[in-house]
C-alpha positions as CSV (number, residue, x, y, z in Angstrom):
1,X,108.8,94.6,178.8
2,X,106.5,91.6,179.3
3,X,105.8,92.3,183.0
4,X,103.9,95.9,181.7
5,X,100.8,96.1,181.6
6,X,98.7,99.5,180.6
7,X,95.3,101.3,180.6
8,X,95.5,104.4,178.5
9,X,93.1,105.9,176.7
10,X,93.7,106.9,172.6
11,X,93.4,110.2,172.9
12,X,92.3,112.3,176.0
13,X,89.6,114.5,176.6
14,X,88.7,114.0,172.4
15,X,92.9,115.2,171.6
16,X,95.6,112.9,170.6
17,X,97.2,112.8,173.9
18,X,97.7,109.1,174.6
19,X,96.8,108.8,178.2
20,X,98.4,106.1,180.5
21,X,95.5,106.0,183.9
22,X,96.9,102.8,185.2
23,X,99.9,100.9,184.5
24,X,101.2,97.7,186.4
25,X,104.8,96.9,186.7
26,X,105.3,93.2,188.0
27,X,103.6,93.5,191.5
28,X,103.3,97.5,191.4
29,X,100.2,99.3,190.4
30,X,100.6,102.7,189.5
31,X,97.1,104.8,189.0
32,X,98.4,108.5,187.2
33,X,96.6,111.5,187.8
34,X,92.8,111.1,187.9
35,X,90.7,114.3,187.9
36,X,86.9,113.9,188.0
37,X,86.2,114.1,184.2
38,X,85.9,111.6,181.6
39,X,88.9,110.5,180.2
40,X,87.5,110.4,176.5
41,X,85.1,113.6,176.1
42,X,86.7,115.6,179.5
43,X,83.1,116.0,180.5
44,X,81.4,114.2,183.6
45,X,77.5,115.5,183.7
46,X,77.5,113.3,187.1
47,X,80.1,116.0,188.5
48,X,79.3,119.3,186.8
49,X,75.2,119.0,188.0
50,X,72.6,119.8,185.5
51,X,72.8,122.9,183.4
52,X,70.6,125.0,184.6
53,X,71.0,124.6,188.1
54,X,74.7,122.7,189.1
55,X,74.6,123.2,192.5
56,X,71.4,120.6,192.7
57,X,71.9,117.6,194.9
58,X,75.1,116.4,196.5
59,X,78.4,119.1,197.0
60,X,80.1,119.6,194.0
61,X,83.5,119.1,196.0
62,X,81.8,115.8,197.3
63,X,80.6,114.6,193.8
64,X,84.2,114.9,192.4
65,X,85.5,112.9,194.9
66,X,83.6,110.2,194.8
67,X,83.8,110.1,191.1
68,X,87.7,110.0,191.1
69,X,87.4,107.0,194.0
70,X,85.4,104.9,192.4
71,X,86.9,105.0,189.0
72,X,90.2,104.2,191.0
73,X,88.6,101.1,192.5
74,X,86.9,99.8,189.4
75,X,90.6,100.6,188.0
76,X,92.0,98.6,190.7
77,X,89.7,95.7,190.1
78,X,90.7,95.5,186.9
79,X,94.1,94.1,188.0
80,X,92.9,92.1,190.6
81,X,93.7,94.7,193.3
82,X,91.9,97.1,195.4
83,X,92.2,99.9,198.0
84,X,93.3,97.5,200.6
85,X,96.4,97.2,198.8
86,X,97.2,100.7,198.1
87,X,100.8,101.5,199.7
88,X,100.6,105.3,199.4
89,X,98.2,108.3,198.1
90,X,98.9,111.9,196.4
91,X,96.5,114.5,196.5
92,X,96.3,118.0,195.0
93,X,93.7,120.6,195.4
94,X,93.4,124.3,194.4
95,X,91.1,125.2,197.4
96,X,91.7,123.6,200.9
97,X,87.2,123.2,200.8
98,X,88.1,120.1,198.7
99,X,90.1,118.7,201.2
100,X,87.4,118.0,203.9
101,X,84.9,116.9,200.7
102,X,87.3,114.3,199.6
103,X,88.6,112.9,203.2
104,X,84.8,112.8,204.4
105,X,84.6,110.4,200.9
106,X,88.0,108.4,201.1
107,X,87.4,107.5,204.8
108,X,84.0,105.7,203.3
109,X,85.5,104.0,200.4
110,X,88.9,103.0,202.2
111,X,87.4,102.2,205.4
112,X,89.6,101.3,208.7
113,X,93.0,101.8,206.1
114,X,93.5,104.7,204.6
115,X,97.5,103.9,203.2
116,X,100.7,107.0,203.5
117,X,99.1,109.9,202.0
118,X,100.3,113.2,201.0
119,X,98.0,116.4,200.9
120,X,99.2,119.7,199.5
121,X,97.3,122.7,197.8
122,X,98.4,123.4,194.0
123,X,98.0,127.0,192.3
124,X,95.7,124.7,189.9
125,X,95.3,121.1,188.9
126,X,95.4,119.6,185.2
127,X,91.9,120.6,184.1
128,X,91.0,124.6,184.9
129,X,88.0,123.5,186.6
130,X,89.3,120.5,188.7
131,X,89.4,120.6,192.5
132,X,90.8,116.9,193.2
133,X,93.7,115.4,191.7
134,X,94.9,112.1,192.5
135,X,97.3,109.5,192.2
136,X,97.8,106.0,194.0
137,X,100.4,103.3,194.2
138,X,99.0,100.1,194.9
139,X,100.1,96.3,195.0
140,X,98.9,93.3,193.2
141,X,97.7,91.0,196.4
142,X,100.0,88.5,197.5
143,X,101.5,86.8,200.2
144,X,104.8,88.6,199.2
145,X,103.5,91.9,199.0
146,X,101.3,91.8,202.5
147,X,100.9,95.4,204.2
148,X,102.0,95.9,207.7
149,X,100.7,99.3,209.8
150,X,102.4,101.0,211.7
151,X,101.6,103.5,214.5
152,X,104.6,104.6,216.2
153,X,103.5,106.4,219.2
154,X,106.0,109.9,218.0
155,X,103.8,109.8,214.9
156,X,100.4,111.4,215.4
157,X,97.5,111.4,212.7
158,X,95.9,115.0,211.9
159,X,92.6,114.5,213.1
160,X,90.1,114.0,210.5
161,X,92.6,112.4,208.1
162,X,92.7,108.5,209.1
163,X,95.7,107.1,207.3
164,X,98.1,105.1,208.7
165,X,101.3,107.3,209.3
166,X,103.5,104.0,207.7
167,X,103.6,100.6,206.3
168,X,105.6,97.9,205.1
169,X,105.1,95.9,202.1
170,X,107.9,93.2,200.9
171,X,110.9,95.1,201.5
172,X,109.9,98.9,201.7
173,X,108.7,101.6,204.1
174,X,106.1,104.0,203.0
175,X,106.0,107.4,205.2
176,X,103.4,109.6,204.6
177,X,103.8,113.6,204.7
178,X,104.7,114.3,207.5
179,X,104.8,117.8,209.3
180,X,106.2,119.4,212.4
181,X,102.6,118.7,213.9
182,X,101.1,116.8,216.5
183,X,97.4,116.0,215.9
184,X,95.8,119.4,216.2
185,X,98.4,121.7,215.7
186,X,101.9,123.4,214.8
187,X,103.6,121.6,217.8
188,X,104.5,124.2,220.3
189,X,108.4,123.5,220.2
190,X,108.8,124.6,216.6
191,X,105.8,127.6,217.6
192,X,107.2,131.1,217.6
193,X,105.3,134.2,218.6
194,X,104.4,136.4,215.4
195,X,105.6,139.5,217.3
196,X,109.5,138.1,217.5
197,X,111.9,138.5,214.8
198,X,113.6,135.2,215.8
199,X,117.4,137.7,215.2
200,X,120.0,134.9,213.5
201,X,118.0,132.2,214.6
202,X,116.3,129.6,212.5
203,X,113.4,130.9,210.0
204,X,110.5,128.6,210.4
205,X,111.1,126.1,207.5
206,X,114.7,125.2,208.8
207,X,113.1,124.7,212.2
208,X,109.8,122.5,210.6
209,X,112.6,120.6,208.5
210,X,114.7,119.5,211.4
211,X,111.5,118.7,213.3
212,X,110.2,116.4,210.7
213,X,113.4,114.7,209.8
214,X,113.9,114.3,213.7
215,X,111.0,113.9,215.6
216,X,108.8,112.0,212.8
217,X,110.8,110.5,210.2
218,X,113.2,108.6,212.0
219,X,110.5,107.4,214.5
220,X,108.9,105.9,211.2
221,X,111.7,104.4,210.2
222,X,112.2,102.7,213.0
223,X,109.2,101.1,213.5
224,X,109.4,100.1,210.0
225,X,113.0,98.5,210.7
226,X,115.1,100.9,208.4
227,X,117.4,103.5,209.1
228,X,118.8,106.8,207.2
229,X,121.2,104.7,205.2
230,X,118.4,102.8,203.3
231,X,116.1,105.7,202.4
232,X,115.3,106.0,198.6
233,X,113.0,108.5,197.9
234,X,111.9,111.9,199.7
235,X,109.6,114.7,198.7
236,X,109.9,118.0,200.3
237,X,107.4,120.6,199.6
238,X,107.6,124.8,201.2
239,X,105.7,127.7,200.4
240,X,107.9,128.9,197.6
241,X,110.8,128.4,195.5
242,X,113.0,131.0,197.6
243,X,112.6,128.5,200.6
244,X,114.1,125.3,198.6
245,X,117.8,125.8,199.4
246,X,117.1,126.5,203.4
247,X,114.9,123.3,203.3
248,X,117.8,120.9,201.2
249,X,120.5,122.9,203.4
250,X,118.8,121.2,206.7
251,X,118.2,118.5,205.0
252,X,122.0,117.3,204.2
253,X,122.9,118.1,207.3
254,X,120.8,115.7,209.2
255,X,120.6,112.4,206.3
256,X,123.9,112.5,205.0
257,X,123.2,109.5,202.4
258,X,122.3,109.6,199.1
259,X,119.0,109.5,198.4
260,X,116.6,110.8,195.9
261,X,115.3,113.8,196.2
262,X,112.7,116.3,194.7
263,X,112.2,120.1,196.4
264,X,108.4,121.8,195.3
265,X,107.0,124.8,196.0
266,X,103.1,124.0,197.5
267,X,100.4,126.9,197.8
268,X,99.7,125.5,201.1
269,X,98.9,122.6,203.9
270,X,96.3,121.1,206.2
271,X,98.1,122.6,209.4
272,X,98.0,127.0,210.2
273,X,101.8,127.9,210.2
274,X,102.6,124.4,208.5
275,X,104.8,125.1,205.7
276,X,106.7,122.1,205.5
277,X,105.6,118.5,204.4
278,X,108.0,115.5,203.7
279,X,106.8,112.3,202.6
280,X,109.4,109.2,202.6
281,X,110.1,105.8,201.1
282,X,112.8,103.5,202.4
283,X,114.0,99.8,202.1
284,X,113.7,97.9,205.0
285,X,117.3,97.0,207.1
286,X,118.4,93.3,205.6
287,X,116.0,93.4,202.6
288,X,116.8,91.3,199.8
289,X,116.8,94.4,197.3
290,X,119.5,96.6,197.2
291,X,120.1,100.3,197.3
292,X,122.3,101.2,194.7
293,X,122.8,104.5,194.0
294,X,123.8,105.3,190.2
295,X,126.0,107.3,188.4
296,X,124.9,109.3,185.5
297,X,126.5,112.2,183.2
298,X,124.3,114.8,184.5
299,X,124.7,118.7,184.2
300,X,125.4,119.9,187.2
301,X,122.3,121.7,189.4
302,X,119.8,119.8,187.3
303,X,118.7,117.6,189.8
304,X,118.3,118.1,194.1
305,X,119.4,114.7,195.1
306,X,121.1,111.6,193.8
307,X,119.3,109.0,191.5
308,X,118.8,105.6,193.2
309,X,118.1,102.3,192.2
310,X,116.5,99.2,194.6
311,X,115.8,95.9,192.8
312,X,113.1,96.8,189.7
313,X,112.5,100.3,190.7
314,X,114.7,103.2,189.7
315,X,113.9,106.6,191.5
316,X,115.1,110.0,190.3
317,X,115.6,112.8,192.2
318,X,113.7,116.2,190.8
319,X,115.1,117.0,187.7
320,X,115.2,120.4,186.1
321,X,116.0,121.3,182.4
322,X,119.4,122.6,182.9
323,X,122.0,122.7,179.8
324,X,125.4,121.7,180.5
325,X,126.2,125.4,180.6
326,X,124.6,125.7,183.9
327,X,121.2,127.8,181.9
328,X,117.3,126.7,181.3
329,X,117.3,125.9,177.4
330,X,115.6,128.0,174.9
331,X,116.2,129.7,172.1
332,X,115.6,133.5,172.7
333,X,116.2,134.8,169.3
334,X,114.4,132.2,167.7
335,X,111.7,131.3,169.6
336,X,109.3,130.4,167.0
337,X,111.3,127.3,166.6
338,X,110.4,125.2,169.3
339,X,107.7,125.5,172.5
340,X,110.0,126.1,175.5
341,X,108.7,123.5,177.7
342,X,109.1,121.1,175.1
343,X,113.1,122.0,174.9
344,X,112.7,121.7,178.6
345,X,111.4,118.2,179.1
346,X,113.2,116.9,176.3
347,X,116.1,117.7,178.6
348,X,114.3,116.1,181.4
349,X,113.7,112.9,179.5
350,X,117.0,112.8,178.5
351,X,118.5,113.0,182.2
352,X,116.3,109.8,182.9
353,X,117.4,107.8,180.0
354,X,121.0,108.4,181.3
355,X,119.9,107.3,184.6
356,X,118.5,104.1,183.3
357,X,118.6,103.5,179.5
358,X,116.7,99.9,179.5
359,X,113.7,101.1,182.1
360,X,109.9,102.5,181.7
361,X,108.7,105.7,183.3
362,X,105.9,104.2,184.8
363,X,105.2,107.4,186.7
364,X,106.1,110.9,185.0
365,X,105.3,114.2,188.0
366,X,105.4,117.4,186.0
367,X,105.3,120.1,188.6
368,X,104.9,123.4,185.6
369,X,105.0,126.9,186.6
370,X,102.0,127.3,183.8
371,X,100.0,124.2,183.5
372,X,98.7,125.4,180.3
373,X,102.7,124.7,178.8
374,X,102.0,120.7,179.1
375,X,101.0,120.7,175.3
376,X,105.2,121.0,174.8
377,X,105.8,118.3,177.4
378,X,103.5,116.3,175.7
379,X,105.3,116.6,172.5
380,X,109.1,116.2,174.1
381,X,107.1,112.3,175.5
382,X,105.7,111.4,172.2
383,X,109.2,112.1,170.6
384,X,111.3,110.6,173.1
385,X,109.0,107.7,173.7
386,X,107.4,107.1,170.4
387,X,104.0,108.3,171.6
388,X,103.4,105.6,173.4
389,X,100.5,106.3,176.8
390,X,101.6,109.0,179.0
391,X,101.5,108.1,182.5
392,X,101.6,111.9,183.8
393,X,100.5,113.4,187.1
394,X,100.8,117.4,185.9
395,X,100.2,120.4,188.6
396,X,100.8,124.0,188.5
397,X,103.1,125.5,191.6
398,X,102.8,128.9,193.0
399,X,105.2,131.8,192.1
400,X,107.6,129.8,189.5
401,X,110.6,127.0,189.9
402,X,114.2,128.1,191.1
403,X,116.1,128.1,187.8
404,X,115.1,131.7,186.1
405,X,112.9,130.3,182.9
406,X,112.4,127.0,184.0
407,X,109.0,125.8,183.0
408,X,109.1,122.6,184.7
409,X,110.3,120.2,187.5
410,X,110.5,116.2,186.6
411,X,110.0,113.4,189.3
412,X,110.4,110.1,187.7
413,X,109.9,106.5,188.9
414,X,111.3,103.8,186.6
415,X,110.7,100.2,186.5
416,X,113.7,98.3,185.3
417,X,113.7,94.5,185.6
């Protein structure tokens, strides 16, 4: 497509992994993964402190940070952008210590706008040694693409963190995670003593999930003039995979329009006796793009939501690797064949082609039960898209997926003009 543009390195961290940091797609600027290492050799001396004595100078946590935001900037430069323009932020961290080390250092290179972010801790990030992971959408400046903030007044900010809670930009709503939190705490009408048992009431993620989608999402989508009807995209993310189907279950009771959709299992988040986070992207009521939400020949159960399309951009809902016959593929009796998580996201690739055959996956999430299996998703991309730059943001979750075997959950966006 002429209106592509990528940054990728030839081979990452000295492999031949094709590496896509940055790609832009018409006005959209999508920055992948970036972990505080260097994308050729996977070393950064600046981050890892001399040899004999690492812990010299600056906190390591604080040195990664800042080493991961300022390559993002300079990235952003590059394109005629920069963090100004940023519509929404992922973050990933193994330890919740790297949390406070990289808000202290986004709050100084952001400034007064810190865009929608999301903040969850993962069982481990891309590199073993990694404690920050992150990834940014951002937009090219232009009149057409100007960001409006919002602060509705039923939205609070956690302290400390500093991002707006929404914004606007052309036709879309960005909603950061939200949780069922005011600024300091678990808000006290979602609260329930330790000591109770809570008998055939609600467990605590069906009561957090109603509370977001109630008391924090629709406020934001208000003040961002859209409703339910024009949501596109939600993430939902619980302590574990045996919580998914309580979480979805509230869900489609309370947005009752298609929408896609990805569940994840998190190790944890900023708030005590938080275990819910949604984060949310919407059009705007009377916005020239249109939702359209598309049909594909799917198997059934491999994906949590529908698969929806809104001018250029093509979201899909978390896909997993489910054969037609309802089972993870894999070849148990001849499993020197093939790596299973390369079966798997060859399955995965193949759902989004169906969902749009002519578009680019200009962001790939791989959320792998065993980071260390990405070597076989790696192969399934350079097969299915002739080894061109892999723009992948690749986590490991806590205690497994929900289908027994999978390896992997996909969450694609597409661009499609």
């Amino acid at each position: 497509m002429a209106s592509i543009e990528v940054r990728s390195i030839e081979g990452l961290a000295g492999t031949a992994v094709p590496y896509a940091y940055a790609v832009k797609a018409g006005p959209w600027l999508f920055l992948s993964g970036h972990e505080a290492f260097d994308f050729a050799t996977g070393q950064a001396p600046e981050v890892e402190g001399p040899e004999g004595f690492p812990g010299f100078g600056a906190p390591r946590l604080k040195r990664e940070a800042e080493y991961v935001l300022k390559r993002m900037r300079n990235t952003l430069a590059e394109f005629g952008s920069d963090f100004r323009h940023s519509v929404r932020v992922d973050q990933y961290y193994p330890v919740f210590e790297a949390v406070r080390a990289y808000q202290l250092a986004r709050h100084g290179e952001f400034g007064d706008y810190i865009p929608p972010s999301t903040s969850v801790l993962m069982e481990r990030l891309f590199k073993a040694t990694s404690h920050l992971q992150m990834s940014m959408i951002a937009v090219v400046p232009g009149k057409d693409y100007e960001i409006g903030k919002l602060y509705p007044k039923e939205v609070p900010v956690p302290v400390g963190s500093f991002f707006v809670p929404a914004i606007t930009c052309n036709d879309f709503v960005f909603v950061a995670g939200q949780m069922a939190t005011d600024e300091n705490a678990l808000d006290a009408s979602v609260r329930l003593p330790k000591e109770l048992r809570n008998w055939g009431g609600p467990n605590a993620v069906r009561r957090q999930t109603e509370f977001i989608i109630k008391k924090r999402l629709e406020p934001a989508l208000k003040a961002g003039d859209s409703s339910w009807q024009n949501v596109l995209k939600a993430q939902i993310y619980v302590p574990s995979a045996s919580d998914i189907p309580d979480a979805l279950d509230v869900w489609q009771q309370h947005v009752p329009h298609a929408c896609a959709l990805s569940a994840l299992p998190t190790h944890g988040f900023g708030f005590v006796d938080g275990v819910v986070e949604i984060n949310l992207l919407a059009l705007r009521d009377g916005a020239k793009r249109k939702k359209e939400v598309l049909k594909a020949d799917l198997p059934a159960m491999s994906s949590y939501g529908a698969h929806v399309r809104a001018g250029e951009l093509v979201f899909c809902s978390g896909l997993m690797p489910l054969g037609v016959d309802g089972r993870v593929p894999g070849y148990a009796a001849l499993d020197a064949l093939s790596h299973p998580a390369q079966l798997q996201a060859l399955a995965a690739l193949s759902f989004a082609q169906r969902i749009s055959s002519s578009g680019k996956i200009v962001r790939a999430q791989w959320f792998m039960s065993d980071v260390r299996d990405f070597a076989g998703v790696q192969l399934a991309w350079a097969l299915r898209q002739d080894n061109a730059p892999h723009p992948f943001v690749c986590v490991q979750v806590p205690g497994g997926l929900p289908a027994p075997g999978a390896r992997l959950t996909a969450d694609f966006w597409i661009y499609d003009a």
